[in-house]
PDB file of N, CA, C and O in Angstrom:
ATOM      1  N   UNK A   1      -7.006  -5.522  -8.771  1.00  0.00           N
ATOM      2  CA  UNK A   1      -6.877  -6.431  -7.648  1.00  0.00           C
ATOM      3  C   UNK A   1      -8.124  -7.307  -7.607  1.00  0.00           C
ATOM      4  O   UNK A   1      -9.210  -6.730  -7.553  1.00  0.00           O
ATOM      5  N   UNK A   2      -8.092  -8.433  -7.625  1.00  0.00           N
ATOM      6  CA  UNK A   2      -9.110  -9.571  -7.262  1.00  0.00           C
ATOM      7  C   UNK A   2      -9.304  -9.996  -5.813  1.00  0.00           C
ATOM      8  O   UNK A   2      -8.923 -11.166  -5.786  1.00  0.00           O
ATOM      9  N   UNK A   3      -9.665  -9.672  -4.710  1.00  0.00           N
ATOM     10  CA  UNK A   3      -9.921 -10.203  -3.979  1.00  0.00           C
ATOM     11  C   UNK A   3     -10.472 -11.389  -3.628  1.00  0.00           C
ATOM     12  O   UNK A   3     -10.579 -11.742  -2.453  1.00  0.00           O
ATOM     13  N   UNK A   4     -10.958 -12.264  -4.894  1.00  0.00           N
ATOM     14  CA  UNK A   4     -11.385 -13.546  -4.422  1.00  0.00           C
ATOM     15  C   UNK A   4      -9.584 -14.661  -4.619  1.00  0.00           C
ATOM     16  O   UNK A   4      -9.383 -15.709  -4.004  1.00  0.00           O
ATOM     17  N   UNK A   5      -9.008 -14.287  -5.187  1.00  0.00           N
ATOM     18  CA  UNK A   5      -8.178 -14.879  -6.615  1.00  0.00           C
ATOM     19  C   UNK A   5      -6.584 -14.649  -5.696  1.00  0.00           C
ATOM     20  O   UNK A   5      -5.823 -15.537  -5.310  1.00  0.00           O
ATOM     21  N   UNK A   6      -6.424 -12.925  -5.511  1.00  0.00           N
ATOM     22  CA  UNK A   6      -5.758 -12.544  -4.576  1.00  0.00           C
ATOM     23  C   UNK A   6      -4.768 -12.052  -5.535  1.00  0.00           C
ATOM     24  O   UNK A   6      -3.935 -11.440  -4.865  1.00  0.00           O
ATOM     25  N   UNK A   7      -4.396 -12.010  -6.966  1.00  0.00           N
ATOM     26  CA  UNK A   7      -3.746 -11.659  -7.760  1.00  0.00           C
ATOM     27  C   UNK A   7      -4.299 -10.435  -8.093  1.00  0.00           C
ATOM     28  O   UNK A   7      -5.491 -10.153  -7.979  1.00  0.00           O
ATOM     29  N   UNK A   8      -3.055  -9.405  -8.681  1.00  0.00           N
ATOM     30  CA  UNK A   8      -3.037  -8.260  -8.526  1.00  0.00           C
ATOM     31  C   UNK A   8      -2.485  -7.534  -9.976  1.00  0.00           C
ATOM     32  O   UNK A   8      -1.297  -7.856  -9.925  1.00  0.00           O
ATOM     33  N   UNK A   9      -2.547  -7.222 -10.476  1.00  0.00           N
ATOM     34  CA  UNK A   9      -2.410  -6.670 -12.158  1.00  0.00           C
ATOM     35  C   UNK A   9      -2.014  -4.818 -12.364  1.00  0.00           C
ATOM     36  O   UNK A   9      -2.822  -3.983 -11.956  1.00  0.00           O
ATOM     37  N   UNK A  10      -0.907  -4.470 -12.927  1.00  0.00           N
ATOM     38  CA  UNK A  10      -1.035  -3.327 -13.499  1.00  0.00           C
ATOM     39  C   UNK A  10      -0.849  -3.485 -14.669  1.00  0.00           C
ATOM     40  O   UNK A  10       0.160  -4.008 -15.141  1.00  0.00           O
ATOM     41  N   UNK A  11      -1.743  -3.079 -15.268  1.00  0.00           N
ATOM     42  CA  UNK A  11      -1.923  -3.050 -17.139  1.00  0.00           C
ATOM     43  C   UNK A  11      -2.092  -4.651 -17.248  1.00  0.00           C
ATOM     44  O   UNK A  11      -2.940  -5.355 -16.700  1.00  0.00           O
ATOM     45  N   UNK A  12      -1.053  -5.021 -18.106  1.00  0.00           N
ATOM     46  CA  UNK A  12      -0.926  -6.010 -18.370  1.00  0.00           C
ATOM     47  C   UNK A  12      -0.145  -7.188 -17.493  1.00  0.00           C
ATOM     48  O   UNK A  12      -0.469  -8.370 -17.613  1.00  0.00           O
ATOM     49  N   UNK A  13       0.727  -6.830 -16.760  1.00  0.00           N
ATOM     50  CA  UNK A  13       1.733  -6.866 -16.129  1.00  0.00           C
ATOM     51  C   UNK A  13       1.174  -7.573 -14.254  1.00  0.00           C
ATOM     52  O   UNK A  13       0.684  -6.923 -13.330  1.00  0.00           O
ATOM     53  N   UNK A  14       1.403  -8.577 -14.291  1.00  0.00           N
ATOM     54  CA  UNK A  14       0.657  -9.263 -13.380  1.00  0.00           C
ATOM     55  C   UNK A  14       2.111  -9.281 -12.113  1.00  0.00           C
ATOM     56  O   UNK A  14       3.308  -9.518 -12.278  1.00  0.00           O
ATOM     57  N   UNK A  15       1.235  -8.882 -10.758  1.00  0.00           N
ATOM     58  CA  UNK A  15       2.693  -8.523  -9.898  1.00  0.00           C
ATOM     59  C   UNK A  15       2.300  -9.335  -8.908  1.00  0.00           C
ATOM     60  O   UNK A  15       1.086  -9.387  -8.706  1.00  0.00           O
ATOM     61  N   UNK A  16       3.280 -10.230  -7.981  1.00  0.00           N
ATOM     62  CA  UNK A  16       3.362 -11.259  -7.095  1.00  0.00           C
ATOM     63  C   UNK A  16       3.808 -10.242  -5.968  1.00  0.00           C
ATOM     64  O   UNK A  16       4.792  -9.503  -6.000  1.00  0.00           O
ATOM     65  N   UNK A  17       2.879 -10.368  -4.981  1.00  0.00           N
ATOM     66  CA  UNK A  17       2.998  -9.987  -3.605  1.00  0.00           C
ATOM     67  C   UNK A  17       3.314 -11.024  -2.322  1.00  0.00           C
ATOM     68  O   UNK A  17       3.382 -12.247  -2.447  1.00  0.00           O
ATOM     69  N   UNK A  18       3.408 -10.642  -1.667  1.00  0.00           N
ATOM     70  CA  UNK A  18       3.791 -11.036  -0.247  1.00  0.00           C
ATOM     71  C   UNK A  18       2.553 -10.971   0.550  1.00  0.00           C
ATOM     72  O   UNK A  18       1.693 -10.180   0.164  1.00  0.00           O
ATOM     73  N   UNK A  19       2.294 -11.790   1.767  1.00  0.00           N
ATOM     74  CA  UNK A  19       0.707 -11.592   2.125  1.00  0.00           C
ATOM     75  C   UNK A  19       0.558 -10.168   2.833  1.00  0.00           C
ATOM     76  O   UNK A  19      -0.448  -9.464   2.918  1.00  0.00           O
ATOM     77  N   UNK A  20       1.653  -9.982   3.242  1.00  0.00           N
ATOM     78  CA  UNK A  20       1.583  -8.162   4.054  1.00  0.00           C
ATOM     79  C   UNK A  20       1.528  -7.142   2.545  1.00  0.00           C
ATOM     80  O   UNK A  20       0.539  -6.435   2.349  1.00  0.00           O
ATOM     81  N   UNK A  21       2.296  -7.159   1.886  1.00  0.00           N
ATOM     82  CA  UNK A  21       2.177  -6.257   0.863  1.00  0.00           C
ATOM     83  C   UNK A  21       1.286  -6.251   0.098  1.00  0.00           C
ATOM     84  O   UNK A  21       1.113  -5.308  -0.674  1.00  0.00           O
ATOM     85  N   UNK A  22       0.121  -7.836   0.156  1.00  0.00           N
ATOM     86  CA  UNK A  22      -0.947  -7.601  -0.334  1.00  0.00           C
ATOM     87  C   UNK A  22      -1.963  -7.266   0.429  1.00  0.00           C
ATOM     88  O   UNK A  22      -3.044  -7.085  -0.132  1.00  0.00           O
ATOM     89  N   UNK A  23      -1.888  -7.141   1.546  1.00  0.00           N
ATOM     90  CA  UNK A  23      -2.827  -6.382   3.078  1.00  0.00           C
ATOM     91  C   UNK A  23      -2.638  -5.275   2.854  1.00  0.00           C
ATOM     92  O   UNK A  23      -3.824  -4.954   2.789  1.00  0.00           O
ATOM     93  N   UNK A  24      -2.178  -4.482   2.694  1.00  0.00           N
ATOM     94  CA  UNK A  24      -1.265  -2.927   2.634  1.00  0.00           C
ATOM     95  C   UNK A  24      -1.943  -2.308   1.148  1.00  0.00           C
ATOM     96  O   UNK A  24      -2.570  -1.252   1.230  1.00  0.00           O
ATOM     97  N   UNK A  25      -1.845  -2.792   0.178  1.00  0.00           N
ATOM     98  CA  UNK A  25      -2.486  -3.000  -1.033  1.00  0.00           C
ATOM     99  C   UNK A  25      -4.033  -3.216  -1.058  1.00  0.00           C
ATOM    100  O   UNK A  25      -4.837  -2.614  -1.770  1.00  0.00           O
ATOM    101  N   UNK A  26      -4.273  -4.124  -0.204  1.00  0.00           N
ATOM    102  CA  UNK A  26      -6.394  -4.160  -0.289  1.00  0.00           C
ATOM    103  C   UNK A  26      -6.398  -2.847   0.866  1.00  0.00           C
ATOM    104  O   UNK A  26      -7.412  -2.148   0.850  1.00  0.00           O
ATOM    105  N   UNK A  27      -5.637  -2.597   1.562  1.00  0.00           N
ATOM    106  CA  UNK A  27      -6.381  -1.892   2.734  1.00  0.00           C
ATOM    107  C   UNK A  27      -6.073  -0.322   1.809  1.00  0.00           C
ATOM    108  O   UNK A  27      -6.770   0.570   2.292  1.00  0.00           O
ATOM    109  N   UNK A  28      -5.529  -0.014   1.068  1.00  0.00           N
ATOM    110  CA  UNK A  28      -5.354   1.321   0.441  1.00  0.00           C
ATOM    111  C   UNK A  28      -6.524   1.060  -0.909  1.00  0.00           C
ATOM    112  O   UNK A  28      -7.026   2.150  -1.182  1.00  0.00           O
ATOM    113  N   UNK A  29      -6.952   0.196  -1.600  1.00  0.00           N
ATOM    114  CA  UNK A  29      -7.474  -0.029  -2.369  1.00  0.00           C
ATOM    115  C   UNK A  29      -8.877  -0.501  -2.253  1.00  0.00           C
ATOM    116  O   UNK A  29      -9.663  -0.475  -3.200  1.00  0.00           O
ATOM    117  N   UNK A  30      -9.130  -0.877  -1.222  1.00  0.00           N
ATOM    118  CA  UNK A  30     -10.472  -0.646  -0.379  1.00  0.00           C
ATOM    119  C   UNK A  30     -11.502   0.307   0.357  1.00  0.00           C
ATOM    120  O   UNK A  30     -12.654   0.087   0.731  1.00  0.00           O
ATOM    121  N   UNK A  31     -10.643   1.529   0.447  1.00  0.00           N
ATOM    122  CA  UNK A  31     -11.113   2.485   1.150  1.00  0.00           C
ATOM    123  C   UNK A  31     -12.164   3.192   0.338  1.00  0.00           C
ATOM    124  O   UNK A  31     -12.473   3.029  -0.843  1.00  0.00           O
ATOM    125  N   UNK A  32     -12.609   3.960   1.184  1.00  0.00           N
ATOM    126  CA  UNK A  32     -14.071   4.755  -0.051  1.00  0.00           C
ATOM    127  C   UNK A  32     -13.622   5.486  -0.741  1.00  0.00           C
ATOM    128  O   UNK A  32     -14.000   5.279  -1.894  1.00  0.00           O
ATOM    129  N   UNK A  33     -12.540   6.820  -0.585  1.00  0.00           N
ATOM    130  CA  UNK A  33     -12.570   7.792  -1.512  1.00  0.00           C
ATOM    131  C   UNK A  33     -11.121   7.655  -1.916  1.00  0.00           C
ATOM    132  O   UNK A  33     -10.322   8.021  -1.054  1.00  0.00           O
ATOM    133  N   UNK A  34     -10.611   7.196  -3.065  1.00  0.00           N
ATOM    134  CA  UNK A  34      -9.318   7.310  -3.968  1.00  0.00           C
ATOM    135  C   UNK A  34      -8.609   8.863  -3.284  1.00  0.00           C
ATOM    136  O   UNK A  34      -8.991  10.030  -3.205  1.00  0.00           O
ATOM    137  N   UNK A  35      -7.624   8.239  -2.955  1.00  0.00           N
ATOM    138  CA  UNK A  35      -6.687   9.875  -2.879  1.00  0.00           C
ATOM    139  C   UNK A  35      -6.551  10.162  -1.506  1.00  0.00           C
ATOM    140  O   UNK A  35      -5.911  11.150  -1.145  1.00  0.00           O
ATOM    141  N   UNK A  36      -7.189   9.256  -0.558  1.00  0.00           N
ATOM    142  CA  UNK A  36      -7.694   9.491   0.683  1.00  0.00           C
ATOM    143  C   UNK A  36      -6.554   9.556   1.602  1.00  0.00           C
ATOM    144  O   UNK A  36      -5.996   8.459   1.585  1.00  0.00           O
ATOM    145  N   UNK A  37      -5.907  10.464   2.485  1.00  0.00           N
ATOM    146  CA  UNK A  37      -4.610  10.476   2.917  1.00  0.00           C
ATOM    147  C   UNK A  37      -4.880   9.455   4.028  1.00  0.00           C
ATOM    148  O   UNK A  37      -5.945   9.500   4.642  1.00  0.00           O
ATOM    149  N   UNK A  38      -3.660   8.254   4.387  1.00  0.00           N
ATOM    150  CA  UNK A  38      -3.700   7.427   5.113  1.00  0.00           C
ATOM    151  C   UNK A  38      -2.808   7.701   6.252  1.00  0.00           C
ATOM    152  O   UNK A  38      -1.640   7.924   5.934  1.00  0.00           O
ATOM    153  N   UNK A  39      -2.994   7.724   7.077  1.00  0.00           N
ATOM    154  CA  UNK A  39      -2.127   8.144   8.021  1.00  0.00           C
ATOM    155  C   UNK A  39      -1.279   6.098   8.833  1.00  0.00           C
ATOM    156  O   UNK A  39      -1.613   4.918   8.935  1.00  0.00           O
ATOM    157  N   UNK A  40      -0.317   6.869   9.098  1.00  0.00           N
ATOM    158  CA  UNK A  40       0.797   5.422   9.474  1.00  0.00           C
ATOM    159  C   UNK A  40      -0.240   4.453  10.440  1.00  0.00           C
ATOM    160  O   UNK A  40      -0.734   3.484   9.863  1.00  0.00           O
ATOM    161  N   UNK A  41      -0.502   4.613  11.511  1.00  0.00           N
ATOM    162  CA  UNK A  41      -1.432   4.399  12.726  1.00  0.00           C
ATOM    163  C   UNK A  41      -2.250   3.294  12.097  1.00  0.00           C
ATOM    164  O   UNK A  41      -2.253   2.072  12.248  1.00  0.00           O
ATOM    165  N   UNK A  42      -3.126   4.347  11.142  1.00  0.00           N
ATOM    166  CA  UNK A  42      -4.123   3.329  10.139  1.00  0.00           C
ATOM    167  C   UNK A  42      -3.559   2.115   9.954  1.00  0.00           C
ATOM    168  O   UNK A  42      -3.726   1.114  10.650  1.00  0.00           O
ATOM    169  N   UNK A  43      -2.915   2.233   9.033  1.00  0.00           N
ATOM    170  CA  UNK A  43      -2.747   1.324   8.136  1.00  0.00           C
ATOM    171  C   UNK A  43      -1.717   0.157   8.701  1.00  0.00           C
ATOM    172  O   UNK A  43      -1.741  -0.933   8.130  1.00  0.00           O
ATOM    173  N   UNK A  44      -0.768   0.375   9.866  1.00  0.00           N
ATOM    174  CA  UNK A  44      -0.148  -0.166  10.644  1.00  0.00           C
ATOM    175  C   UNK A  44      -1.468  -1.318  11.223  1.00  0.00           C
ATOM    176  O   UNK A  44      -1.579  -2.476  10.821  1.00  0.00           O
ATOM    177  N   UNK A  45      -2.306  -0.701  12.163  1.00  0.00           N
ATOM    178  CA  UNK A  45      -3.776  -1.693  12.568  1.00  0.00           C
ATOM    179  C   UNK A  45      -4.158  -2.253  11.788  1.00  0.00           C
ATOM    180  O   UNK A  45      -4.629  -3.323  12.174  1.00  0.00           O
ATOM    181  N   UNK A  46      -4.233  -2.039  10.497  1.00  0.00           N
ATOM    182  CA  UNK A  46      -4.983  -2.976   9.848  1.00  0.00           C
ATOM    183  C   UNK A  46      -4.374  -3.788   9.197  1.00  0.00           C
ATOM    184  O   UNK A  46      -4.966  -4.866   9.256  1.00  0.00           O
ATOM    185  N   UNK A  47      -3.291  -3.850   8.464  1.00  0.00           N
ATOM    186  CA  UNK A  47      -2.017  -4.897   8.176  1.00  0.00           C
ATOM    187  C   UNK A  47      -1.490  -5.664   8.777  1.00  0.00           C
ATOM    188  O   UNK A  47      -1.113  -6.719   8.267  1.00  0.00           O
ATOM    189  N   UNK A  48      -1.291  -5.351  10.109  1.00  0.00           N
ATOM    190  CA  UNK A  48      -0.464  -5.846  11.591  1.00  0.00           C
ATOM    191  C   UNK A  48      -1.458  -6.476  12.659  1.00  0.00           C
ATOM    192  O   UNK A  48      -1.002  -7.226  13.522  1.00  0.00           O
ATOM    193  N   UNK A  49      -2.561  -6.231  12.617  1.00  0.00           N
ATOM    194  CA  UNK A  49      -3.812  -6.297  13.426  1.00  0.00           C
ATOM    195  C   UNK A  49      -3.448  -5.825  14.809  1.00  0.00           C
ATOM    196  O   UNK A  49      -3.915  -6.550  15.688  1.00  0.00           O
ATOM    197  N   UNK A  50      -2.753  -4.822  15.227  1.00  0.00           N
ATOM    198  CA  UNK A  50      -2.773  -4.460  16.461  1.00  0.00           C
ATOM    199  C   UNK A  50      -1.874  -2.855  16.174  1.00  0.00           C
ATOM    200  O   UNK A  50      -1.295  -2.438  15.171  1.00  0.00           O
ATOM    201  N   UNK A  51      -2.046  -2.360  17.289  1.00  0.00           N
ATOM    202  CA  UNK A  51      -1.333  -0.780  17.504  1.00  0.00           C
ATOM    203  C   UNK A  51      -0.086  -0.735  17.025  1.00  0.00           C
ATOM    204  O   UNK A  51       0.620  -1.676  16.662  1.00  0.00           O
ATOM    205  N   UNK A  52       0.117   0.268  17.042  1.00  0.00           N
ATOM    206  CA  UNK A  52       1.732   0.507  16.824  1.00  0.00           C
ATOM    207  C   UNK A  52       1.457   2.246  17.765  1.00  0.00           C
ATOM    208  O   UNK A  52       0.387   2.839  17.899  1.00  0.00           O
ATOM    209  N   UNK A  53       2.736   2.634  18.230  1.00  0.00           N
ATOM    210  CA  UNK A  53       2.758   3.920  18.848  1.00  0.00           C
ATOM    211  C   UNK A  53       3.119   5.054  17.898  1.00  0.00           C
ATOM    212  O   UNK A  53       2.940   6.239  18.183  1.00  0.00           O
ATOM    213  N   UNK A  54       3.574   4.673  16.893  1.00  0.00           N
ATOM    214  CA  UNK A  54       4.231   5.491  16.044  1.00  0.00           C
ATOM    215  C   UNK A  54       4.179   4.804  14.374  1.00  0.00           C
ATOM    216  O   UNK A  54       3.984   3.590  14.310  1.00  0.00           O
ATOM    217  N   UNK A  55       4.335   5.501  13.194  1.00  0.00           N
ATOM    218  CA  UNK A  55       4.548   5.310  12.155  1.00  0.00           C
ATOM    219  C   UNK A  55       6.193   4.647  12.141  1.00  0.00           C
ATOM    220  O   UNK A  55       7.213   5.326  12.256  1.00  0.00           O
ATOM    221  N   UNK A  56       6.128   2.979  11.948  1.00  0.00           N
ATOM    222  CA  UNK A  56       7.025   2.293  12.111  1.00  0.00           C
ATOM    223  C   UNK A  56       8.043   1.986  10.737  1.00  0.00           C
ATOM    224  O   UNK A  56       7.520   1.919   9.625  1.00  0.00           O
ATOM    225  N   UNK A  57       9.578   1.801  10.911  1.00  0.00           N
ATOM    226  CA  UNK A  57      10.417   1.646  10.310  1.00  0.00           C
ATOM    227  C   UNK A  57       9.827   0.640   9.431  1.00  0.00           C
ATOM    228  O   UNK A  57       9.709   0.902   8.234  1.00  0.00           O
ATOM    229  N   UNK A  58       9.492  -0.342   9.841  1.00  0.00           N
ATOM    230  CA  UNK A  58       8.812  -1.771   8.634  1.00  0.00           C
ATOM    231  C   UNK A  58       7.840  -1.325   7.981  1.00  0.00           C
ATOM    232  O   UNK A  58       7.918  -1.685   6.806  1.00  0.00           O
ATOM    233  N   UNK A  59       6.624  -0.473   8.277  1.00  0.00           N
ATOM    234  CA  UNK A  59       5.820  -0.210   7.449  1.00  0.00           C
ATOM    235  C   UNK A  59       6.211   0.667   6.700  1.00  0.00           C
ATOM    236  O   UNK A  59       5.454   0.830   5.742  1.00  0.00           O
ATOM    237  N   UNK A  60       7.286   1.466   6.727  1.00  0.00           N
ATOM    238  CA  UNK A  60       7.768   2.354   5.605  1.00  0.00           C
ATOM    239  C   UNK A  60       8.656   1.198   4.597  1.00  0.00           C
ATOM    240  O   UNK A  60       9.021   1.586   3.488  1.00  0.00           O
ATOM    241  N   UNK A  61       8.822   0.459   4.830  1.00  0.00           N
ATOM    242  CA  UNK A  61       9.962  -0.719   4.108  1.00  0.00           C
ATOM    243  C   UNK A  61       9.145  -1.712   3.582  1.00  0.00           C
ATOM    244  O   UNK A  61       9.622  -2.570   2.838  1.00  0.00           O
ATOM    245  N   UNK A  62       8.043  -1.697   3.862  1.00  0.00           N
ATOM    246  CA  UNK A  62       7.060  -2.665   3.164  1.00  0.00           C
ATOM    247  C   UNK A  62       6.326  -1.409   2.167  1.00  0.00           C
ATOM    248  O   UNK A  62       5.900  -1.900   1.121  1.00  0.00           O
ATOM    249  N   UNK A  63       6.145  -0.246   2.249  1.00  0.00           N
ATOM    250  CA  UNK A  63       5.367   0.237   1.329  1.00  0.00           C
ATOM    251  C   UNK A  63       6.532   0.433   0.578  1.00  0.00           C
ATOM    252  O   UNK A  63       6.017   0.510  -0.537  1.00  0.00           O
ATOM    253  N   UNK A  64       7.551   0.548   0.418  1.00  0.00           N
ATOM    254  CA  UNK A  64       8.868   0.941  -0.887  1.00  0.00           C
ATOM    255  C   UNK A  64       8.972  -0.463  -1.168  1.00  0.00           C
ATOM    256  O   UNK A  64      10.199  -0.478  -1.267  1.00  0.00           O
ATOM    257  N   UNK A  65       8.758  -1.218  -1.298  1.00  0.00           N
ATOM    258  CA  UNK A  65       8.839  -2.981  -1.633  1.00  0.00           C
ATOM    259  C   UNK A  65       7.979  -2.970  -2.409  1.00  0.00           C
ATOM    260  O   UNK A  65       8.044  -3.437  -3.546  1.00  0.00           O
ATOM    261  N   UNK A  66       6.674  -2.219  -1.705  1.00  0.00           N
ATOM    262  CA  UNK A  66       5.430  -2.132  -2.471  1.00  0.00           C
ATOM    263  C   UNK A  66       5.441  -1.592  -3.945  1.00  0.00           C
ATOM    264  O   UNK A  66       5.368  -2.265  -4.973  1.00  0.00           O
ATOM    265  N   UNK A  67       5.529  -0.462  -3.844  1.00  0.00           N
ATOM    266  CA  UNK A  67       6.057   0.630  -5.240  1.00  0.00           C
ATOM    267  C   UNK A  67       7.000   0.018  -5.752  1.00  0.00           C
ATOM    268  O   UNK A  67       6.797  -0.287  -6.927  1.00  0.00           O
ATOM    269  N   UNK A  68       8.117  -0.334  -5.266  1.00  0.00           N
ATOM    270  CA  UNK A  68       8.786  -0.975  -6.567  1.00  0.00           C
ATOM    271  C   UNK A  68       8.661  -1.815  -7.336  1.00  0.00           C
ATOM    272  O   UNK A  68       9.436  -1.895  -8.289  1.00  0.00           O
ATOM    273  N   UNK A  69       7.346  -2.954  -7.100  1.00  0.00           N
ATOM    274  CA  UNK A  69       6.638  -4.082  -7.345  1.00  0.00           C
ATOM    275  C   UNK A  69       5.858  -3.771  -8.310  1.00  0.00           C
ATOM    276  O   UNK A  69       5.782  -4.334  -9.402  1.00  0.00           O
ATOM    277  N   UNK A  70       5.073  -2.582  -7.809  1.00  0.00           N
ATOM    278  CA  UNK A  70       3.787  -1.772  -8.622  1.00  0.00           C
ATOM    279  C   UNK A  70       3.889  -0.804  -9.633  1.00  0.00           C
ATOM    280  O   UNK A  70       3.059  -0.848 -10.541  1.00  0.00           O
ATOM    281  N   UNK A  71       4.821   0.127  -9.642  1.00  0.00           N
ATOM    282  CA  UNK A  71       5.477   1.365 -10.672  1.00  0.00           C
ATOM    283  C   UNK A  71       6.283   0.490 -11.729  1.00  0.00           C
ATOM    284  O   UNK A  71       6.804  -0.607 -11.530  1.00  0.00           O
ATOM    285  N   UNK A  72       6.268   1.075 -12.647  1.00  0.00           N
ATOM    286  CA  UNK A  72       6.646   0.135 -14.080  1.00  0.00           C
ATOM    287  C   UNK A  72       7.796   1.743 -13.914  1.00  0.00           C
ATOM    288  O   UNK A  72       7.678   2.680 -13.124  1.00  0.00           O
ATOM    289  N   UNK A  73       8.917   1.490 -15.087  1.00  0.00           N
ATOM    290  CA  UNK A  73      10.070   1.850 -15.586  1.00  0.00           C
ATOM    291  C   UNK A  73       9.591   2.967 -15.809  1.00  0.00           C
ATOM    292  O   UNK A  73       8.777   3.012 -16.731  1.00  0.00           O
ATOM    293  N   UNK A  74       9.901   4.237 -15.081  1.00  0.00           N
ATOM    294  CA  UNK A  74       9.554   5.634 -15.539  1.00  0.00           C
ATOM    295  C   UNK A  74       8.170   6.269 -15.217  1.00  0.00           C
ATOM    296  O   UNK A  74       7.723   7.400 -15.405  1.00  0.00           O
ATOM    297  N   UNK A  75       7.804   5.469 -14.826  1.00  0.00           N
ATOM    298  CA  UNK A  75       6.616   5.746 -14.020  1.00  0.00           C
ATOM    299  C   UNK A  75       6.557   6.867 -12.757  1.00  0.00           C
ATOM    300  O   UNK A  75       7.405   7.049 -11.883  1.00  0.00           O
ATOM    301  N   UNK A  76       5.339   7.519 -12.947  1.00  0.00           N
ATOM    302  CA  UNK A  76       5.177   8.521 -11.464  1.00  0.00           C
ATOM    303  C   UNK A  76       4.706   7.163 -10.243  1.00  0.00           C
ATOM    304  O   UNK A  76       4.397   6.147 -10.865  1.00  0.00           O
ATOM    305  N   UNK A  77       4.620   7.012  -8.939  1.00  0.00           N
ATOM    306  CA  UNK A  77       4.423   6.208  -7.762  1.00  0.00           C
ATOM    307  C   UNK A  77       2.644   6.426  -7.617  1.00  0.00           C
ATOM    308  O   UNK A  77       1.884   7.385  -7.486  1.00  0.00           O
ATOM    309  N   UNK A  78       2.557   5.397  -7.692  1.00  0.00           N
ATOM    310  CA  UNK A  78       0.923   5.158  -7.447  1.00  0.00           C
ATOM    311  C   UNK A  78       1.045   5.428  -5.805  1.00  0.00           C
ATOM    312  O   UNK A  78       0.439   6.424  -5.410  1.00  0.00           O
ATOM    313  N   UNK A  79       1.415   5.026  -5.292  1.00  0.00           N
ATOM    314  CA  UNK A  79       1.444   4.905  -3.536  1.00  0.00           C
ATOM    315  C   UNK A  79       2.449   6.040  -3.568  1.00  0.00           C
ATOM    316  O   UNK A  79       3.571   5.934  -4.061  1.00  0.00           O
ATOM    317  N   UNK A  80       1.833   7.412  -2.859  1.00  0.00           N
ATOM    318  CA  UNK A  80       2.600   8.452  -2.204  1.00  0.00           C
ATOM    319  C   UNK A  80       2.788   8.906  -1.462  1.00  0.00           C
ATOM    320  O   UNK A  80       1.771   9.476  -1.066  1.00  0.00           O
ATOM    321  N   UNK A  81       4.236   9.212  -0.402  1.00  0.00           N
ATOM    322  CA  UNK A  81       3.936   9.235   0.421  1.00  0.00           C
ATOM    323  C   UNK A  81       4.351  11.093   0.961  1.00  0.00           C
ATOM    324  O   UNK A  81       5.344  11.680   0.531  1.00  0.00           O
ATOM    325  N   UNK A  82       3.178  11.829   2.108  1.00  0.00           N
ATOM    326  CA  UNK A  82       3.284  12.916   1.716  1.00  0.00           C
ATOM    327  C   UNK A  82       3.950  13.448   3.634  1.00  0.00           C
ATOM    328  O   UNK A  82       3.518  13.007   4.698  1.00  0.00           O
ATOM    329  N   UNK A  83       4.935  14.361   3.449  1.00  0.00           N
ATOM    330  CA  UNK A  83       5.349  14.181   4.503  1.00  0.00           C
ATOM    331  C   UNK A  83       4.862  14.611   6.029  1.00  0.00           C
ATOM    332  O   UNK A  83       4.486  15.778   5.924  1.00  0.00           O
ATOM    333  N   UNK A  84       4.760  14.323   6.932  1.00  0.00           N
ATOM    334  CA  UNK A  84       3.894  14.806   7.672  1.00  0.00           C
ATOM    335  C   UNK A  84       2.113  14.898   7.824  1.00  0.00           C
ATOM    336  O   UNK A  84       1.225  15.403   8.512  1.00  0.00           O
ATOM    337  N   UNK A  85       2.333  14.071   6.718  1.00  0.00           N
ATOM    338  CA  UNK A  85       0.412  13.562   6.781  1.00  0.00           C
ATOM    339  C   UNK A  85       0.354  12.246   6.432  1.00  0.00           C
ATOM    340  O   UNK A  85      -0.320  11.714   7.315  1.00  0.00           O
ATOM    341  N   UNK A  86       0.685  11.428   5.636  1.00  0.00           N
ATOM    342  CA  UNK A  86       0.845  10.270   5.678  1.00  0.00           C
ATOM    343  C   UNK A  86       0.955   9.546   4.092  1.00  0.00           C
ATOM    344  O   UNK A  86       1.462  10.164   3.156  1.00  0.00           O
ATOM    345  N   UNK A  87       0.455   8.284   3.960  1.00  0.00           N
ATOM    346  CA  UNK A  87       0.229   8.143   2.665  1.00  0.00           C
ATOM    347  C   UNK A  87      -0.664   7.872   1.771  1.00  0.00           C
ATOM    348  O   UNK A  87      -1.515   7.089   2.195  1.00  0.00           O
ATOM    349  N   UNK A  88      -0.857   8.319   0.348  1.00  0.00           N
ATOM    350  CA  UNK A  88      -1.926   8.216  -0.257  1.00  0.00           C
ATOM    351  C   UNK A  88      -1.642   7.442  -1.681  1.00  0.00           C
ATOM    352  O   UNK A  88      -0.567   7.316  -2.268  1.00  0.00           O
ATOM    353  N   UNK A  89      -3.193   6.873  -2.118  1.00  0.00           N
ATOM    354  CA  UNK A  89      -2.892   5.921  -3.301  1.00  0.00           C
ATOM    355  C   UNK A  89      -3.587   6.517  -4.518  1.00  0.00           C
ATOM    356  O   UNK A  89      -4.789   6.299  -4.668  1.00  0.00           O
ATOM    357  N   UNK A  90      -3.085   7.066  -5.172  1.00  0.00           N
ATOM    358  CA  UNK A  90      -3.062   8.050  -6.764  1.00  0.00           C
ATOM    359  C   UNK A  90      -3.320   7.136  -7.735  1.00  0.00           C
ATOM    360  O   UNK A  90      -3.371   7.486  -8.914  1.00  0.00           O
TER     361      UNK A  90
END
């Protein structure tokens, strides 16, 4: 991911985002420790810039938009999501 550029790359394979799916993407790829479980709440505030009460129907529909964008053919899911704790980026 380039943050100046805003283009986003797996391997070779250069993937076109959406400006939320690329918010969702820096904000999991920004954090300090890889693997770091994200809980909905989070990541809802910081994509959305405001609350949410609950882990929302759209942010689950923007992160499967996400993965299917990002996971190549046979691939395990870089973005996982774990149930009852939230999601994490592998």
């Amino acid at each position: 991911m380039d943050t100046l550029t805003r283009e986003v790359w797996h391997g070779e394979r250069k993937i076109e985002l959406t400006n939320k799916e690329y918010s969702i993407l820096e904000y999991f790829m920004t954090r300090p420790k890889y693997g770091y479980m994200h809980r909905g709440t989070m990541l809802e505030e910081n994509a959305w810039d405001y609350e949410y009460d609950r882990w929302s129907l759209l942010s689950m529909l923007y992160i499967r938009r996400l993965r299917r964008k990002i996971d190549g053919d046979g691939e395990d899911s870089l973005i996982q999501t774990v149930r009852g704790a939230g999601t994490v980026l592998r």
